[in-house]
N, C-alpha and C positions, 0 to 999 in steps of 0.2 A: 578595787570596787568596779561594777559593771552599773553601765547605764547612768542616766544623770542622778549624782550623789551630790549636790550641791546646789540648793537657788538662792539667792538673794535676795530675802521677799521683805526689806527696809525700805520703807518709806520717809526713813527718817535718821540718813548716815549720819556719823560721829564728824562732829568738826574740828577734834583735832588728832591728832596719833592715836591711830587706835591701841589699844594693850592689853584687849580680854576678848575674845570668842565664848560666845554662848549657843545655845541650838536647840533645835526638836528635833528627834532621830526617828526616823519611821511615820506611818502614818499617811493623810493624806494633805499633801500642798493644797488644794483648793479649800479644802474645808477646815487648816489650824490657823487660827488667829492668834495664837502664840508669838507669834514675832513679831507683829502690830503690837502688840500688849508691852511685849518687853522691850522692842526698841524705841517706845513713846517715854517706857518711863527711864531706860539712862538717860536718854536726851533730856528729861527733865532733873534728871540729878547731876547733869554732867559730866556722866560717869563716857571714859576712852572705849566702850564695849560697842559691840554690833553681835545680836541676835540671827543665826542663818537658820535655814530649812536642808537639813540633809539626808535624803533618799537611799541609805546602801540596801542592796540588796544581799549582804554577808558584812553581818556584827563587825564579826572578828576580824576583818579583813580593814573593815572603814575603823575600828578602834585600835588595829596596828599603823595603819599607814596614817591617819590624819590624827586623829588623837594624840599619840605619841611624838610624833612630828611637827603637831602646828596644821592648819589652815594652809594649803598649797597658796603661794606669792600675797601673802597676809604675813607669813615668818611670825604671827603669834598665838599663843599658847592656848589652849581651850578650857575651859576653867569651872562648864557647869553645861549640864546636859538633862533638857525635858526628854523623855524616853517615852514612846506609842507603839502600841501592835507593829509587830510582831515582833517585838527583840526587848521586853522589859524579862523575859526570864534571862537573857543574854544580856542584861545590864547588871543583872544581879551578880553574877558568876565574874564580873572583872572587878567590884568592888574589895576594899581592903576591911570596909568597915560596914555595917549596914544596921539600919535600924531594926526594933522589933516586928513589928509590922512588915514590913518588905518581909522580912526571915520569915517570918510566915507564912507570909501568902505566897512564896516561891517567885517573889518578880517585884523590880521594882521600877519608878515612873521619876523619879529624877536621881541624878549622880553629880555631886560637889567635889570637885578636888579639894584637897589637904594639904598642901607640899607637894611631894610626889605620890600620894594615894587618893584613892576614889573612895566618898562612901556615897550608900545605896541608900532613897528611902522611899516612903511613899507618901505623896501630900492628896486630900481630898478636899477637907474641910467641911465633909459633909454633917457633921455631930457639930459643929459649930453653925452651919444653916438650919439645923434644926433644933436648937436652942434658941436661933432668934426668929421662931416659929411658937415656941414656950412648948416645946413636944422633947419630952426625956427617954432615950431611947430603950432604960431600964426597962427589962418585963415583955417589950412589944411585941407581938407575935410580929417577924420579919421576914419576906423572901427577897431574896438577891437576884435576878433573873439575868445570868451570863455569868459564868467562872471563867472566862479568862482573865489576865493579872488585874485589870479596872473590878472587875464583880470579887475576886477574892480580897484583893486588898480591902474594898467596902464590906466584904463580910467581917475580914479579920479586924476592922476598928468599929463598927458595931458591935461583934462576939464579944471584944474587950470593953463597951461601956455596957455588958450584960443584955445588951437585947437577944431574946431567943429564934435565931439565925437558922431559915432552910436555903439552900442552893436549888437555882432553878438552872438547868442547861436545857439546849435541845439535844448536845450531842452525848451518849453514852460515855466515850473512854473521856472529857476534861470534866464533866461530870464528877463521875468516879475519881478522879485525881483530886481534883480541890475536896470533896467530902473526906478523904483519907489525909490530904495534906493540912487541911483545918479541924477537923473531927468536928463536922459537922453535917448532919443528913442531908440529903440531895433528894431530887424530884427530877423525874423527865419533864421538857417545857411541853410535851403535848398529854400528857395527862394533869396540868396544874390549873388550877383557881386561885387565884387572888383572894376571895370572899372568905377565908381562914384567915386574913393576914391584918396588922395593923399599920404596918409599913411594908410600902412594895417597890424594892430600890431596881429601877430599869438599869444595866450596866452593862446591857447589846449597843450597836453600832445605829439601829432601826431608829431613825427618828421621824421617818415620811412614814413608816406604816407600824402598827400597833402590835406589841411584842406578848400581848395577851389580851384577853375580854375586859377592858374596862368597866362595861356591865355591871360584873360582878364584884366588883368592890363594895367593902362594906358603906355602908354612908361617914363614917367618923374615919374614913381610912387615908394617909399620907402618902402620895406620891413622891418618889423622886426619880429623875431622867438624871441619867450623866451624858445622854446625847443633846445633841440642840441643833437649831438651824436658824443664820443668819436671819435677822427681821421678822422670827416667827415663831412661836411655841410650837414642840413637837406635836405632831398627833397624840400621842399618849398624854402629855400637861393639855394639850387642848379637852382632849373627853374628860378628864378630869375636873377641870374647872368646869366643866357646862355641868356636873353635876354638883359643883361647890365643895369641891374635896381641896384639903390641902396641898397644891402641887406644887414641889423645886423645880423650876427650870432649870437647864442643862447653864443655861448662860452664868448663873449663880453660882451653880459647881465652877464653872471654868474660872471664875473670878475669884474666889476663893484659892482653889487650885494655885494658880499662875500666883496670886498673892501670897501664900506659902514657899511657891518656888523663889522667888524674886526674893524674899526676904535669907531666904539659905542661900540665896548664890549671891546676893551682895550685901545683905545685911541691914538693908532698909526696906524699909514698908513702900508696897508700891503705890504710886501715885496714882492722886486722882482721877485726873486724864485717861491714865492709862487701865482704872478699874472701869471706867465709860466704855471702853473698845469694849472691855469682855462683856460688860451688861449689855451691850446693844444701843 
């Protein structure tokens, strides 16, 4: 691995022998509260685990040498991995086993060991935020706005609770990949409107500046952001709400999310406390 592939961002070390490594791979350190999240709630289960943040810049390189090996002068085993841009298709391809969803959308965002195997999947929670919004996602006219692995995976578990799912990209060839990889129609993001759609799932990176014309939203139309920003609704949930639409914040997805992961990688429901980080 090149460059720093490792931080330590626990506020909250184990107090006694550690005996399980966990992490988020990729990504950005200043902006994942991921390990705040998950090292608040071993420490509340008193589980021997520590949460890190690690940076490779080559997959295969940080999942021969530290994966396989152990955490360098830690001597233990890594046991469950959040996966972010740019290495969830490169998560996908080391699993033994993988969910439906991951298989479909070609990428996935968390990896559980089994023994000695890894399986692949992909946690959102988003159909479950929007059930306890009383919004059925059957029938909705829906666009996804971003195909990479976060906007495919939200399409592929939309598609599957039947809502009628277009792809929005800006860029032409991942575009065209997710439409053929999901058999689902795509749209360039600079010729799109919102105002066709009943649900308009943001699932770009943009959460300081607005990933379409909020405008043009219908009046009865749901928003959802899977980005977010510490202490403050995105611009996109902010224009939103100033017109009384239905908005998910990103902070919801994240709390969802990580409460999904947390329960595949140790089997409990995450705590309280530790759902407070991610809501803010």
């Amino acid at each position: 691995m090149s460059g720093p592939a490792l931080r330590d961002r626990s506020s909250h070390p184990p107090s006694g022998p550690l005996a399980a490594v966990y992490g988020i791979v990729g990504g950005s350190e200043r902006l994942s509260l991921a390990p705040a999240i998950f090292n608040i709630g071993f420490r509340r289960l008193g589980l021997p685990a520590v949460y890190l943040s690690f940076f490779p810049s080559d997959f295969g390189a940080f999942w021969r040498d530290l994966v396989a090996n152990g955490v360098p002068d830690l001597g233990v085993p890594v046991w469950g991995l959040t996966i972010v841009s740019p290495h969830k298709e490169a998560a996908l391809a080391v699993a033994a086993t993988t969910g439906g969803r991951a298989e479909r959308a070609g990428a996935a965002n968390c990896l559980v060991r089994d023994g000695d195997e890894w399986h692949a999947s992909n946690t959102s929670g988003l159909i479950d935020l929007l059930a306890a919004e009383a919004i059925d996602p059957r029938g909705l006219q829906t666009a996804v706005v971003g195909c990479g692995g976060a906007g495919r995976s939200i399409a592929a578990e939309l598609s599957a609770h039947d809502a009628a799912v277009t792809l929005v990209n800006r860029g032409d060839r991942r575009g065209r990949y997710a439409s053929e990889l999901l058999g689902l129609p795509w749209t360039p993001l600079s010729g799109f409107s919102p105002r066709g759609f009943d649900l308009v799932v943001n699932a770009t990176p943009l959460a300081r500046e607005l990933p379409f014309d909020p405008g043009e939203l219908r009046p009865r139309s749901v928003v959802a952001d899977l980005a977010y920003i510490a202490g403050s609704p995105t611009k996109l949930v902010e224009a939103a709400r100033a017109r009384q639409l239905v908005a998910i914040d990103g902070r919801k997805v994240l709390a969802a999310e990580t409460g999904a992961q947390f329960r595949l990688m140790t089997g409990s429901p995450l705590p309280a406390d530790a759902v407070k980080v991610a809501l803010g």
